[in-house]
N, C-alpha and C positions, 0 to 999 in steps of 0.2 A: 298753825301755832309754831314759833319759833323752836329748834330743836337748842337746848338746855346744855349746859356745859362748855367746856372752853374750844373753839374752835383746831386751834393748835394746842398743844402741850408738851413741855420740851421736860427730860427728868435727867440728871447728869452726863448731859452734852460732853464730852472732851475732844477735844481737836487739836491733832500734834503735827507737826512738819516736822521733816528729816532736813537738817540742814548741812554743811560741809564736815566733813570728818566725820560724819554717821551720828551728829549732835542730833539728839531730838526737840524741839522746840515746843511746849504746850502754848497755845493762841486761846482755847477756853477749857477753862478747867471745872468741870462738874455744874455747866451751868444745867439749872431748872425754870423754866418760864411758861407759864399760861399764857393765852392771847385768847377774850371773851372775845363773841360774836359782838363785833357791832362797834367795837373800842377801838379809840386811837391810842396808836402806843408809839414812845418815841426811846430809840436806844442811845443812850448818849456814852461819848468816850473821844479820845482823840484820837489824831489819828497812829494807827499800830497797833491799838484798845485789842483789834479783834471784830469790831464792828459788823464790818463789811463780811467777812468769813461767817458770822453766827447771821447776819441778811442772804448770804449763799444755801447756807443751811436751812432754813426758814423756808425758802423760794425751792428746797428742794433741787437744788442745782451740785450740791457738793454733798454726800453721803458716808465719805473714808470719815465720819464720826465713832465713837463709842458713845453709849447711851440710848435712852429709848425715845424717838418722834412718835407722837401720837399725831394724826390728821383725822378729825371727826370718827376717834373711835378704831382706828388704824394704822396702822404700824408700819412707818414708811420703811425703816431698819428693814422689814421682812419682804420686799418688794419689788423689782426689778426694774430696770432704767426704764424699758418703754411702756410699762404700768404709770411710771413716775410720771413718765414726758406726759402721759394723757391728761394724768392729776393735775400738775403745773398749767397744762396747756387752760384747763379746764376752769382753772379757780382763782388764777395766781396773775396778775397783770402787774408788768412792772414798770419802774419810775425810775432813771438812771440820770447819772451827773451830764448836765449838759444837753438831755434830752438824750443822747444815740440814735437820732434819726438816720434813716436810708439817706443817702446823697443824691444816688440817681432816679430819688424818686420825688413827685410834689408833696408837699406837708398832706392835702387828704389822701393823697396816694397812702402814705407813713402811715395815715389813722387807720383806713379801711383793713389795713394788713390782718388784724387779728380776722373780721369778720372774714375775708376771705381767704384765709385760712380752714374758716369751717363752712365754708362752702356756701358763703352768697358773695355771687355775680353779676345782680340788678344794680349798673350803678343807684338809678332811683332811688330801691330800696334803701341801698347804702349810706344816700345821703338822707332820705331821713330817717335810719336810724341812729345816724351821726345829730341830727338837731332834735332827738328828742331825748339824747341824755341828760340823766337825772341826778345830780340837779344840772337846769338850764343856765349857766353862771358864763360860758361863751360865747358873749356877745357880739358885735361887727367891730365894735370900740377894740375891744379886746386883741381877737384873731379876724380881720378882714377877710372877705372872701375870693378876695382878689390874690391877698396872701396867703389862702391854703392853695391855691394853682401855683405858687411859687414851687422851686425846690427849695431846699434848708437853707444853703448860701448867703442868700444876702438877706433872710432875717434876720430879727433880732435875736438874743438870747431868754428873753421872756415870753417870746411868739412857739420859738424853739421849745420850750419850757411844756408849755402850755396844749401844745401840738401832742406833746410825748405824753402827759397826763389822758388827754382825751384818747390816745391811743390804747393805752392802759386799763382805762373803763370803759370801751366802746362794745367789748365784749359781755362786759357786766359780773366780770369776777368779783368771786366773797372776799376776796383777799386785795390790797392793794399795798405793795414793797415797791417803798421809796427810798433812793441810793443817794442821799444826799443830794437832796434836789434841787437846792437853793445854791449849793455852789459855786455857779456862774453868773448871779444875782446879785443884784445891789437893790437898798434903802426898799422903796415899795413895791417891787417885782418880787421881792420875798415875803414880804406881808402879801403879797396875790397869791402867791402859790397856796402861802399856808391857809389860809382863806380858803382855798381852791379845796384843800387836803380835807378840815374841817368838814365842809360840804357834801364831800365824798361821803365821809361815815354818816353824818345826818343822814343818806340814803340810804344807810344799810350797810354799807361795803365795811372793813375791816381795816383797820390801816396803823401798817405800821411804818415806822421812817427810822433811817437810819442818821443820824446825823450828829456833831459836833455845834451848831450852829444855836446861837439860843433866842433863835425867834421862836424857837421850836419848845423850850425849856418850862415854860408854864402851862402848856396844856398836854391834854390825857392822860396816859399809865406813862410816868417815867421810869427808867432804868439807868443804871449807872454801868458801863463797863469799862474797868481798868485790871490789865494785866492779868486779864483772861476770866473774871470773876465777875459775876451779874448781881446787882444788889437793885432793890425798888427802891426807890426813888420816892415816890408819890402816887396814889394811885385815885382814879376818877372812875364813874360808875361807866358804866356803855351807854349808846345814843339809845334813845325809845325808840328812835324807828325798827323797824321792822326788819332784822340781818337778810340780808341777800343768800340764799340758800346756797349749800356746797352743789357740786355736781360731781358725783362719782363712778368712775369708768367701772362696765362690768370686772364682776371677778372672775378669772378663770382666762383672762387674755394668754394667747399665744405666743410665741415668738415671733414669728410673722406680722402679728398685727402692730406692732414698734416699730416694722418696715413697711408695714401697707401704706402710701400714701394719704394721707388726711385730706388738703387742697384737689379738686375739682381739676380733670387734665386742663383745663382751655387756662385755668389762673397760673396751673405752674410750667405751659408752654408760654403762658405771655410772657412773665417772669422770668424766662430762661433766655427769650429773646430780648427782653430790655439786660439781663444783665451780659449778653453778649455784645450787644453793640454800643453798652458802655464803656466797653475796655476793648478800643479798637485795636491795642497792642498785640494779646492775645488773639486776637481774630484774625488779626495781619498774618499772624508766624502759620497758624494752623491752613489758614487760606494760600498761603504759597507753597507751603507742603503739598497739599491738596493739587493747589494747580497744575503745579511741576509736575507729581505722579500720575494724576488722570489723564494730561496730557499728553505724557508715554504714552499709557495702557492705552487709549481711545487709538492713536497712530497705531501702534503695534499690533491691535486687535482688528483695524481695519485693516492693513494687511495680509492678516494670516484667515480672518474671516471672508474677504475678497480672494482670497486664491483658492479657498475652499469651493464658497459659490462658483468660481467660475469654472475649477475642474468639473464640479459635480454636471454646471450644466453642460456643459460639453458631453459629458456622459452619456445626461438625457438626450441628449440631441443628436446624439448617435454617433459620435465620437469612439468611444468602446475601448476604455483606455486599459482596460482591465484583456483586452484581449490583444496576445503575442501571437501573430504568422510564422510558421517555419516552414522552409524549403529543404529538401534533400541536404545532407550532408555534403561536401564536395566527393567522395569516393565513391557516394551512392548514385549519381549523375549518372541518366541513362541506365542504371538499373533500376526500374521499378521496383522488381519485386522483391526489393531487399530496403524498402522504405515507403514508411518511415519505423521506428518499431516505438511503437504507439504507446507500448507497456511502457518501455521505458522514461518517456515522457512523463504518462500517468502516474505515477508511482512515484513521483516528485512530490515535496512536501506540499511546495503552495501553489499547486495544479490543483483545480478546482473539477476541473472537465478539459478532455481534448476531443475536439470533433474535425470530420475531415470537411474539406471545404474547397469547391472550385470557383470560380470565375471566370466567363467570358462575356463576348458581346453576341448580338445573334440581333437580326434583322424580322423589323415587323412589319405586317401591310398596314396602313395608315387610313385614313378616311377618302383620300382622293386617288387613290389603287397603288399609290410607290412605297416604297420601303424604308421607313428609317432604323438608324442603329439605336441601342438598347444595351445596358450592363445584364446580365445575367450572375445572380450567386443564386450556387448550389446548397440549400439546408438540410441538414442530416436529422434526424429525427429526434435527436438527442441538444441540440443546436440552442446556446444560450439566444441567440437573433432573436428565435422565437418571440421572449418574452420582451423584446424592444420594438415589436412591432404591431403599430397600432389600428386597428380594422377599422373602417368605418363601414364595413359589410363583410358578409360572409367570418370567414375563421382559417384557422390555418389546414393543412393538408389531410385531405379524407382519407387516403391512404389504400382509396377505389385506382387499377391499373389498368380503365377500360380506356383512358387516352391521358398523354399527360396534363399533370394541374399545373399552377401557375397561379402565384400571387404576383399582383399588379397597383402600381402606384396608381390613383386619380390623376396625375398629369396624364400616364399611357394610354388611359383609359381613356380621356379624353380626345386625345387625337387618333384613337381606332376606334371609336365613337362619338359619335353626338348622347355629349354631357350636358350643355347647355339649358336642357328641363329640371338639371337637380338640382333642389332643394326650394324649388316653388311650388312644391305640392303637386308635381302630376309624376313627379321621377323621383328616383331615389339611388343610391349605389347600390344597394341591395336584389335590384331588378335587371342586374348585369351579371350576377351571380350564376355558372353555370353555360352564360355564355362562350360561343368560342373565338380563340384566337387566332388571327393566322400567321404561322410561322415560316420562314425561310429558312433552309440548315442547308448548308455545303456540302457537297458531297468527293472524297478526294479517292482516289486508285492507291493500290499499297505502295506506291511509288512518293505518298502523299502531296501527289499533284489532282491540283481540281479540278473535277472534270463535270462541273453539273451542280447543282442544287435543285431541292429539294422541297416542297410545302408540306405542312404538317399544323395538324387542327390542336389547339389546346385549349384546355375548359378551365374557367374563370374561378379560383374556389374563391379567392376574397381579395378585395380593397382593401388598402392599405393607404394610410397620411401624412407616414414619413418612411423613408430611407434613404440608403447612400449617397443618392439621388435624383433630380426630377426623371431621370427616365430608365428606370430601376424594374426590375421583375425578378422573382424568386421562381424556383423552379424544387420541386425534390432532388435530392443528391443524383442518386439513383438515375434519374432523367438525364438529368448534364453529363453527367458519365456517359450514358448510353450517345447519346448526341454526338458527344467529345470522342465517341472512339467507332465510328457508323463500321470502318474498313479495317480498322487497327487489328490484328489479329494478335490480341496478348494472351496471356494463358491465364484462365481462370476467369477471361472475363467473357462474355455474353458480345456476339457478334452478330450485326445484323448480314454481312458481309457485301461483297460490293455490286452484285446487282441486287441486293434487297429493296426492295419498295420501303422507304420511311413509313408510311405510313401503315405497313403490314407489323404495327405494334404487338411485339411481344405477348403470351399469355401472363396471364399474374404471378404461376408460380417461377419462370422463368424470369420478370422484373424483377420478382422477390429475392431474387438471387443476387440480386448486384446492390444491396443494402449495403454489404463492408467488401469495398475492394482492398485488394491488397498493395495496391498501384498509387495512391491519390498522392499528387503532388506538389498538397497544400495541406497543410494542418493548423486546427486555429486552437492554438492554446489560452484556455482561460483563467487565470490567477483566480486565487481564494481571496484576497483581498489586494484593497490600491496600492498600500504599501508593498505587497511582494513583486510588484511587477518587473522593478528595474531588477532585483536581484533576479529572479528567475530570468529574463532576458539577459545578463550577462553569462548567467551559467549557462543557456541553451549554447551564447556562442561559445562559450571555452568547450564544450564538448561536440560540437562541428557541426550546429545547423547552423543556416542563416534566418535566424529572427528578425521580423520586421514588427513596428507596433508604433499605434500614435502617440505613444504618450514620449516620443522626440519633440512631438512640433507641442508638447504644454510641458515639458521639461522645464521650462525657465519658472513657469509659473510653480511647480511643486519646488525647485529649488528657493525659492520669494520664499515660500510657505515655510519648508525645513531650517531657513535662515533665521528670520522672525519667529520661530518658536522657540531656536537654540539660543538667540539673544534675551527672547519675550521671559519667558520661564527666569531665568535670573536676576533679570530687572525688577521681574513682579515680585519678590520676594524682596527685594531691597526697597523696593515702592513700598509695599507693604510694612514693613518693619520699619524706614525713615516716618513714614503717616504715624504707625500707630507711634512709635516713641516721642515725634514731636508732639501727637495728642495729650498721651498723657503728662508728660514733662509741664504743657501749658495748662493742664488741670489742676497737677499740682503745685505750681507756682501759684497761679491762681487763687486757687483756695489757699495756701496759704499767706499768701496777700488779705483773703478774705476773713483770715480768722473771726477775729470780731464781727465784722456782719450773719456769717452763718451760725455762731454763737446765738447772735438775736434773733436770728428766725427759731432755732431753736427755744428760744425764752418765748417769743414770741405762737409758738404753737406750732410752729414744724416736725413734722416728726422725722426722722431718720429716711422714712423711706420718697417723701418729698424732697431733699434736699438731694439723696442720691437721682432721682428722676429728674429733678432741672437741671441737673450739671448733665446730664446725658442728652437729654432735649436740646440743651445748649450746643453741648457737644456736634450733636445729629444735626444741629439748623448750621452749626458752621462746616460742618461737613457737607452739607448738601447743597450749600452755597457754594462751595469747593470746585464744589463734583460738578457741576454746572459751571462754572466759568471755566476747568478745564475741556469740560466738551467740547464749548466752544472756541474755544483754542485750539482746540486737536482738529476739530472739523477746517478752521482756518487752514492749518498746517496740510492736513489732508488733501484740502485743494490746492493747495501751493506747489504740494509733491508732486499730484495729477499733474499737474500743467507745468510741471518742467520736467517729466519724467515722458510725457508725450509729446511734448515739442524739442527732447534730444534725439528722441528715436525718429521722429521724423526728418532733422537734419540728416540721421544718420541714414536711412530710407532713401530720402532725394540724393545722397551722393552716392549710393552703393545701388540704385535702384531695385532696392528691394521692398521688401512688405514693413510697415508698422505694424510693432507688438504691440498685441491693446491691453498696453499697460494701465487706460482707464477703468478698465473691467475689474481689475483684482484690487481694487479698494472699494469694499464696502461702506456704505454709509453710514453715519452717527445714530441715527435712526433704528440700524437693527441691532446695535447692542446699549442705547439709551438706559432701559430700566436698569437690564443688567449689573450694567458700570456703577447708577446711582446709589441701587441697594447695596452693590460689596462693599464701597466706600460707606455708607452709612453704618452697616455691619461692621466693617472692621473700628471705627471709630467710635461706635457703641462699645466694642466690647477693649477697645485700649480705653476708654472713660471708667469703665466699671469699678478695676481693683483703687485708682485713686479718689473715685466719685463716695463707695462704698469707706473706704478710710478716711476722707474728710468727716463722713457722715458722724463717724464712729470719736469724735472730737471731745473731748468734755468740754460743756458751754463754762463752767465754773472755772477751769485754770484759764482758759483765755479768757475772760471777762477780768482776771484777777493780774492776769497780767498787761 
């Protein structure tokens, strides 16, 4: 059963405008008007009357009234805009001069709007709930099928017409507000419409029309408005049909839910992209923005991300850039035991660890009985190496002094054995563990002339897969020393003397003893981090050792790096700030271009917080078009640099015969900072859309429509 009473009911409306000089202007003066379920009502006056302002009011779109709105028992006066927008969206379908179709959309594109608004996506569906509206009065004759695939353009203005009516009811609002509909109309295109209108409330619907026009003038409840005052006219009873029910949004909505989106994401991502590559203007500016900065960043970040990698692996690879060599003082030259003084060193801010450290060469028996040469370094127990070196058997030094140990590369190993069964399943490196070695050591007179050499057994504690190089062995500190000084008769140190037998190896607590000489005439100093390195290497020399350390030969590379970050850093912020201000600047241009069409999505059932999500989606798809076409631009550029930056240094190479810097190495690929790049640029672009996407949002549909 039909709920009883007047649908609307208006009780001393007044509506004033401020005009210049602080004049107030009344446009309705204490109007009161009922609107039954089910009645056509037509408002008549010309134009200035007030018309259109008291159909703003009515639609709910303009509210700075006095007076009380009544909607089915409710009080719009006490209500809040996105209560309202739900009300409107919900009951209210409008009918505007000229149609107001989308442009860049097909006429059923225009119709379906409402429905997918609230969220149906079947085209199917769509279409027949588009051919089963009631009444059936839109025939092929009529609107062709061929001409709802059109856009608005090169219809007619009856098609137009006609389009925007089925628009209006498709949703199946109780209400149907019409803005002088006939006005772009002539002779029987306005006997259609009104026929059309007619038809409408025989289904139920509610219909009122704003108009001047007097096709309009002998049917349903007339009104008279002049100079702001409402008088009836004439009145008619309501259709029998059966009124199309209100639908009323809960009580109790939030603030939030004014902003939650209404439309389904996939409708107002499509929607964001048709309206982006509508206005290929704006696309263009934000797209070369875009391009121009990514760009940069993508070059620049290859750069400084390639210097990075390449230091680092150099590092791993045993490089050891972190580690400064110092030699005696000049004054300390030939005095040992006044060097180095260790403390002093240590006690440095970005000294991380100092350990002492020898190097020599020492001759090994090989598989066919002769002798090849070998690097020897000495490790101290404390010794970062350690942890740069990687066992494929055994472990580092047991720290047993029943013969010396000795760790050994798999190249040595192989040529003082037969290797050739490892790793087919009947050998392993693991089963050389403990093995011995045979060693050659020199033997010299205090004279330190040679008079002899020397064999000596040493036991295998572990394999080793990388060092200095291929024919590399570690030794304890302690050992080399001992080696290093068979005849040397220094004071404090442990002398085997010069007819000693090598092999009449020391007891343990006598080895134990040469753990810290006071002699050593290598110190390897280890930075706390990469960055301290060069400073503490300059300071070693102002204060009179001779520092040595690799990080000479990748200098060029850390300066690339320090270069590109002291440029990178200030461009990104200027990258940054040109994106986002040309973002929003074309937002708001945009939408202001757009007034009226966001207006109608608003009338249309948008809520505030849809229209702020497609200008952002909008935003985010021309940003990430952006951000991808400068990738690849950068990666262009990137191999462009490669290959002239490696074909000057090798000019420069063949005339100087020297080495090429592989300048190829320190540019990283597009690939390892791809997502990176794409997300900050859609992030920062997301968030320059906000403040102007949010302020569009916040538009009143009623003064732009009015203007």
């Amino acid at each position: 059963m039909a709920k009883l009473g007047p649908i609307i009911s208006l009780k001393n409306i007044t509506r004033q405008f401020t005009a210049g000089r602080g004049e107030t202007i009344t446009i309705l003066d204490k109007v009161s008007l009922d609107i039954q379920r089910g009645s056509f009502n037509v408002i008549r006056g010309e134009s200035g009357s007030g018309k259109t302002t008291l159909l703003r009011i009515l639609g709910m779109l303009d509210t700075d009234f006095d007076g009380d709105y009544q909607f089915e028992d409710v009080s719009v006066g006490d209500k809040n805009d996105w209560y309202l927008d739900e009300l409107r969206a919900q009951n209210i379908g409008f009918i505007f001069q000229e149609g107001r179709l989308f442009d860049h959309m097909t006429m059923r594109k225009n119709i379906h709007v409402p429905l997918e608004m609230h969220g149906m996506r079947d085209p199917t569906k769509l279409g027949e709930t588009v051919k089963k509206l009631e009444p059936t009065f839109f025939s092929a004759k009529e609107i062709a099928e061929e001409t709802l695939d059109l856009k608005p353009g090169p219809a007619s203005g009856g098609q137009k017409q006609r389009a925007a009516v089925m628009r209006a009811i498709v949703n199946k609002p109780s209400i149907i507000l019409a803005d002088e509909p006939t006005a772009s109309l002539h002779g029987e295109k306005k006997e259609e419409v009104v026929q059309h209108l007619q038809m409408l409330c025989d289904a139920g619907h509610t219909v009122i029309v704003v108009s001047h026009d007097k096709v309009f003038f002998d049917i349903g409840n007339q009104f008279d408005l002049e100079n702001g005052i409402l008088t009836e006219a004439r009145s008619e009873p309501p259709s029998k049909a059966e009124p199309i029910p209100s639908r009323m949004p809960a009580e109790g909505a939030s603030f939030m839910w004014g902003w939650k989106p209404r439309a389904p994401f996939s409708i107002l991502l499509a929607q964001a992209i048709r309206e982006t590559l509508f206005r290929p203007i704006f696309l263009s500016l934000i797209l070369v923005s875009l391009i121009v900065g990514v760009t940069q960043v993508s070059v620049f970040t290859s750069v400084i991300l390639g210097a990075q990698e390449y230091v680092n692996e150099k590092i791993t690879q045993g490089s050891r850039l972190n580690r400064i060599q110092i030699k005696p003082k000049a004054k300390d030259r030939g005095k040992p035991e006044r060097f180095p003084l260790r403390a002093e060193i240590a006690e440095l801010a970005a000294v991380q660890s100092v350990v002492p450290r020898r190097a020599t060469s020492t001759r090994i028996k090989v598989l066919d009985g002769s002798t090849k040469t070998y690097s020897v370094t000495g490790l101290h127990a404390n010794d970062p190496e350690y942890k740069l070196l990687t066992f494929a058997a055994g472990g580092p030094f047991t720290g047993a002094h029943d013969a010396p140990e000795v760790i050994v590369t798999a190249g040595l190993l192989a040529e003082a054995y037969d290797t050739s069964a490892v790793g087919n399943g009947t050998q392993t490196y693991q089963d050389f563990i403990s093995k011995p070695l045979s060693l050659i050591v020199n033997r010299y007179n205090l004279k330190k002339k040679l008079v002899g050499e020397e064999g000596v057994t040493l036991k295998i504690t572990g394999v080793i897969l990388n060092g200095e190089g291929g024919r590399q062995l570690y030794y304890p500190n302690q050992t080399l020393l001992l080696f290093d000084s068979l005849i040397r008769d220094r004071k404090g140190v442990f002398t085997l003397g010069e007819d000693a037998g090598i092999n009449n190896w020391p007891n343990a607590e006598k080895l134990a003893e040469m753990t810290d000489f006071p002699w050593e005439d290598n110190l390897q100093v280890y930075a706390s981090e990469m960055k301290n390195v060069l400073g503490l290497y300059s300071h070693l020399s102002k204060i009179g050792y001779r520092p040595e350390s690799d990080i000479w030969d990748f200098k060029w590379a850390l300066d690339i790096q320090d270069t590109a970050w002291r440029i990178f850093l200030p461009l990104l912020v200027l990258i940054v700030l040109s994106v986002a201000i040309t973002v929003a600047a074309n937002i708001f241009t945009s939408a202001k271009l757009r007034e009226t069409e966001l207006a109608l999505w608003r009338v249309l059932g948008m809520r505030r917080g849809d229209i702020v999500l497609t200008q952002i989606l909008a935003t985010s798809f021309s940003v990430f078009v952006g951000a991808l076409a400068g990738l690849a631009l950068g990666t262009v550029l990137i191999r462009q640099t490669k290959a002239m930056l490696v074909s000057r240094a090798q000019e420069t190479a063949d005339a100087t015969g020297g080495d090429i810097q592989d300048f190829d190495a320190i540019f990283a690929s597009v690939n390892s900072f791809f997502w990176p790049v794409i997300i900050a640029a859609v992030i920062i672009g997301v968030l320059a859309a906000l403040y102007p996407a949010f302020r569009t949002a916040k538009t009143d549909p009623a003064k732009v429509l009015q203007s």
